[in-house]
Backbone as ProteinMPNN parsed JSONL, in Angstrom:
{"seq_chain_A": "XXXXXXXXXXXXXXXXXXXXXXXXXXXXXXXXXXXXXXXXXXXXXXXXXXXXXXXXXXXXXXXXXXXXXXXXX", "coords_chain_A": {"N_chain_A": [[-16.013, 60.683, 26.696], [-17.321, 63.715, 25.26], [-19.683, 65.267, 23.19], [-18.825, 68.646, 23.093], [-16.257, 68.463, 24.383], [-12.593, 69.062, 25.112], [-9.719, 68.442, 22.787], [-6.706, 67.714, 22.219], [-4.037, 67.294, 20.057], [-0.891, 65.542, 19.677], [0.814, 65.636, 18.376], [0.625, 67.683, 16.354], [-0.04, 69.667, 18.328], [-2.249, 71.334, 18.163], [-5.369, 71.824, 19.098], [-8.71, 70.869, 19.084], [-12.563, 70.319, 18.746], [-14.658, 68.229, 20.156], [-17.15, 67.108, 18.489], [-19.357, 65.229, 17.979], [-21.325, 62.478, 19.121], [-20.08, 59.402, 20.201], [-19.7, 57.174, 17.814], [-19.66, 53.892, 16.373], [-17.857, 52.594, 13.916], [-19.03, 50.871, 10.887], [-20.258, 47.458, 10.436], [-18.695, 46.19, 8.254], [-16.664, 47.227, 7.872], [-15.634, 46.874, 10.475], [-14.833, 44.297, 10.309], [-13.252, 43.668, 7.882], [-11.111, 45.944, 8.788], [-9.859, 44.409, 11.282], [-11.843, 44.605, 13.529], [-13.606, 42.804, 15.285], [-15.007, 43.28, 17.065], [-16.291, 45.648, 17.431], [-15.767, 49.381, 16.352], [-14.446, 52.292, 17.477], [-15.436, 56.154, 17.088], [-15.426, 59.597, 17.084], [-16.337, 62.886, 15.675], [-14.54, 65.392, 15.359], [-13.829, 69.032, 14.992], [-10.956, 70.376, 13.734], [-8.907, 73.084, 13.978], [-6.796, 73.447, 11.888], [-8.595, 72.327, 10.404], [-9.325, 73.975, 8.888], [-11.447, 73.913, 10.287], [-13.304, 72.234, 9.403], [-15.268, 69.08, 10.468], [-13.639, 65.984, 11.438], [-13.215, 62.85, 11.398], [-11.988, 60.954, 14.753], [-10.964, 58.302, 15.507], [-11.217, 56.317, 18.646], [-8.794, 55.175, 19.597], [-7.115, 56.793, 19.765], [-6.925, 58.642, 21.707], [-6.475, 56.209, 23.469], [-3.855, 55.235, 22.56], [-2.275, 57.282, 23.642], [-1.702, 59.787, 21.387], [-3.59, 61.541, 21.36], [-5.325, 63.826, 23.68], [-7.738, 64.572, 25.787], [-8.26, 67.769, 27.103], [-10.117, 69.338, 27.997], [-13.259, 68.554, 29.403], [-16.649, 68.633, 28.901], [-19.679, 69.956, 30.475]], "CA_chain_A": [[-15.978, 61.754, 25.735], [-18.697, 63.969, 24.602], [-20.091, 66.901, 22.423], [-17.902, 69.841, 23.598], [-14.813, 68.063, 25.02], [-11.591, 69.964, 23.914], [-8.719, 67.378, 22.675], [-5.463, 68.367, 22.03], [-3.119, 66.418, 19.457], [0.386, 65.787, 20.631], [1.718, 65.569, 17.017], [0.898, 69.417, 16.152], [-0.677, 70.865, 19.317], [-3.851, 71.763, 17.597], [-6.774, 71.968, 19.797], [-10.069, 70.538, 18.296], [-13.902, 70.224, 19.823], [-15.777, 67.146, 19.236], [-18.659, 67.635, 17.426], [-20.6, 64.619, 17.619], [-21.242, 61.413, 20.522], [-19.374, 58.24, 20.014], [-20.288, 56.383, 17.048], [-19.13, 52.65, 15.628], [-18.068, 51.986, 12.439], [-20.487, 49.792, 10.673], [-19.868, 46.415, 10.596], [-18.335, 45.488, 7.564], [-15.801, 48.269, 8.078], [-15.079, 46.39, 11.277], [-14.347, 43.141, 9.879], [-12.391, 44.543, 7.149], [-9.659, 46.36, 9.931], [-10.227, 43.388, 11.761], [-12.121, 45.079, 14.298], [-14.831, 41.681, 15.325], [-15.795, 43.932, 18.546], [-16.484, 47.283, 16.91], [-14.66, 49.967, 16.606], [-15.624, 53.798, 17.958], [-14.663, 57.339, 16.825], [-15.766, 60.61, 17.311], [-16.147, 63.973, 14.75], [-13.789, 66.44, 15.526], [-13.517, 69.845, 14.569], [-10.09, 70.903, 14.546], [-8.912, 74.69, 13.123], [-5.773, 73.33, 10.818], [-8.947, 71.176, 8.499], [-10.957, 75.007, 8.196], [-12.703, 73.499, 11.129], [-14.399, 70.639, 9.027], [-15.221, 67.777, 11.002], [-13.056, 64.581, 11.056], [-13.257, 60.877, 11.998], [-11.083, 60.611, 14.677], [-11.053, 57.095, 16.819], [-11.134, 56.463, 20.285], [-7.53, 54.579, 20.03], [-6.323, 57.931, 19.341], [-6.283, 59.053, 23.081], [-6.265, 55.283, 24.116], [-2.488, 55.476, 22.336], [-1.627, 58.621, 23.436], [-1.365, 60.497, 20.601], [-4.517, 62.909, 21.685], [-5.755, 63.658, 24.887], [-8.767, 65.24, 26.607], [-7.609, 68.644, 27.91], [-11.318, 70.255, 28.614], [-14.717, 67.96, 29.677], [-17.404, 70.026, 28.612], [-20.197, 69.378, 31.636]], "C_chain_A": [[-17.393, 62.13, 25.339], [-18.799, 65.107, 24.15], [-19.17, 67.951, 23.302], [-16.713, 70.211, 24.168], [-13.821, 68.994, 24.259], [-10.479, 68.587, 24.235], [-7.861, 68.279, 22.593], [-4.669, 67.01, 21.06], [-1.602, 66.454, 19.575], [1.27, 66.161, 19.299], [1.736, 67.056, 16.62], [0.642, 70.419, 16.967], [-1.489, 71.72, 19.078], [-4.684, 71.58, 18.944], [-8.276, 72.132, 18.763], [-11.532, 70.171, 19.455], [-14.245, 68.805, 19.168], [-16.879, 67.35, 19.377], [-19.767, 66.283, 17.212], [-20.442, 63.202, 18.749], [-20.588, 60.444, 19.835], [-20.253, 57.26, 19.292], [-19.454, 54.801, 16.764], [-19.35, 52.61, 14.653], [-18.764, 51.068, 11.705], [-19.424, 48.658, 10.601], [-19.11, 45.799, 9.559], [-16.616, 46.214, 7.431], [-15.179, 47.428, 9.389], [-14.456, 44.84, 11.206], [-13.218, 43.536, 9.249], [-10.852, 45.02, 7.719], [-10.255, 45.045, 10.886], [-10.488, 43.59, 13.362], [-13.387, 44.278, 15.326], [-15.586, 42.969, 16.13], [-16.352, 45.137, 18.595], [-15.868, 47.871, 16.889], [-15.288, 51.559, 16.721], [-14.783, 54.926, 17.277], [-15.973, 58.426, 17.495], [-15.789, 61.413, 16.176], [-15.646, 64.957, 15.637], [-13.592, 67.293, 15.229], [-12.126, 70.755, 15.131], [-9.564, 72.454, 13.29], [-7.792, 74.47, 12.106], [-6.771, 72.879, 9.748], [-9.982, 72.494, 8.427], [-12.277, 74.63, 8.972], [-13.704, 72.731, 10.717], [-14.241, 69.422, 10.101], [-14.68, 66.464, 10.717], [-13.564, 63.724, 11.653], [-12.063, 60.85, 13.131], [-11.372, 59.221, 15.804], [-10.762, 56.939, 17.809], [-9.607, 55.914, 20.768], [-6.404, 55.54, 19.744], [-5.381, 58.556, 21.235], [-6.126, 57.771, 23.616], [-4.426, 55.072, 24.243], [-1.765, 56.956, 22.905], [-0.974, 59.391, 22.728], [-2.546, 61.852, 20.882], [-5.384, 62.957, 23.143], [-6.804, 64.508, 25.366], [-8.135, 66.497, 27.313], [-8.824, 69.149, 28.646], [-12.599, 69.255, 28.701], [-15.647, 69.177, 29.789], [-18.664, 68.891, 30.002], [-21.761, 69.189, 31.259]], "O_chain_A": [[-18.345, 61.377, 25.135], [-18.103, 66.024, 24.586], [-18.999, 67.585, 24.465], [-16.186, 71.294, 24.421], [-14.027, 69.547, 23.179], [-10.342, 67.94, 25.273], [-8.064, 69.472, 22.821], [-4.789, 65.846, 21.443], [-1.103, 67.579, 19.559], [2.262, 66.891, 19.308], [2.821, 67.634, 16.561], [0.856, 71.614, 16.767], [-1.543, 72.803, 19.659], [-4.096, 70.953, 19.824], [-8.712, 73.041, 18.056], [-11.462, 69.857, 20.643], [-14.12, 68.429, 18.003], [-17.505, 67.75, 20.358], [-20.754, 66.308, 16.477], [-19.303, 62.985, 19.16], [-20.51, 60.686, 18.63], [-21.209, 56.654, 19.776], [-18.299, 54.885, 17.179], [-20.47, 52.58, 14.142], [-19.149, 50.213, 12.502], [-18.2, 48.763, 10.667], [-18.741, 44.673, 9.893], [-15.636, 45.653, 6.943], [-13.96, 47.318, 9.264], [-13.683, 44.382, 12.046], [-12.202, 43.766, 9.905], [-9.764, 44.64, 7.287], [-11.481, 45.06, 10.994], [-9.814, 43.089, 14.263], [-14.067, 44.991, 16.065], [-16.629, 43.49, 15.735], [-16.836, 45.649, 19.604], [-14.83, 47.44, 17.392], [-16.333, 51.944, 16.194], [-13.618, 54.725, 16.935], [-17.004, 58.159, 18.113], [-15.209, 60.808, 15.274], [-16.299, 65.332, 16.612], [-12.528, 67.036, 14.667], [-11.988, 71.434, 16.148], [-9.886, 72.631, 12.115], [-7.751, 75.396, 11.296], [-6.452, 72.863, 8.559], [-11.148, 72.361, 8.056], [-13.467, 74.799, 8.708], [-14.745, 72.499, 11.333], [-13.157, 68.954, 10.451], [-15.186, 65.801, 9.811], [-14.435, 63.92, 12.501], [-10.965, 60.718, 12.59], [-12.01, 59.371, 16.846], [-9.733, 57.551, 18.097], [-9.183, 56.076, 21.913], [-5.212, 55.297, 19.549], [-4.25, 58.74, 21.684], [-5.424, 57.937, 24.614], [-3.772, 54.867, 25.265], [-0.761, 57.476, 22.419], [0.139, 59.799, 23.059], [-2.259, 63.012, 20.587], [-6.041, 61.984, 23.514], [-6.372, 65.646, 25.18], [-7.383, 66.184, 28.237], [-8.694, 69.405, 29.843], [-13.054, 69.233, 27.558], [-15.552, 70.231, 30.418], [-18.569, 67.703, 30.312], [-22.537, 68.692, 32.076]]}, "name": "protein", "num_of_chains": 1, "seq": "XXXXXXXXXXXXXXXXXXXXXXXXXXXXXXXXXXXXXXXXXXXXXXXXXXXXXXXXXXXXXXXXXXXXXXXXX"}
């Protein structure tokens, strides 16, 4: 995944960009969800949040709940 990808969410069929490279939650945040190994997301801009950028995590498309429709190049 990277800057310009287009997702898709299966739950409303939104189409969102991500807006920023693959970050990890800090570490205490990963303990906490009991994440030892890190845990990753992305910022998403999708057009239902007014196109504000979300949090969304990488176990989003790992679960298939959102999936990669467009690789930006």
């Amino acid at each position: 995944m990277k800057v310009g990808d287009l997702v898709r969410d299966f739950g409303d069929g939104d189409i969102g960009i991500i807006v920023s490279e693959v970050r990890s939650y800090p570490a205490e945040v990963n303990q906490k969800r009991a994440y030892p190994n890190g845990h990753k997301y992305v910022m998403v801009s999708w057009p239902s949040n007014d196109h504000k950028p979300v949090q969304m995590d990488l176990l989003a498309v790992k679960n298939g709940w959102v999936e990669i429709i467009n690789e930006s190049r």
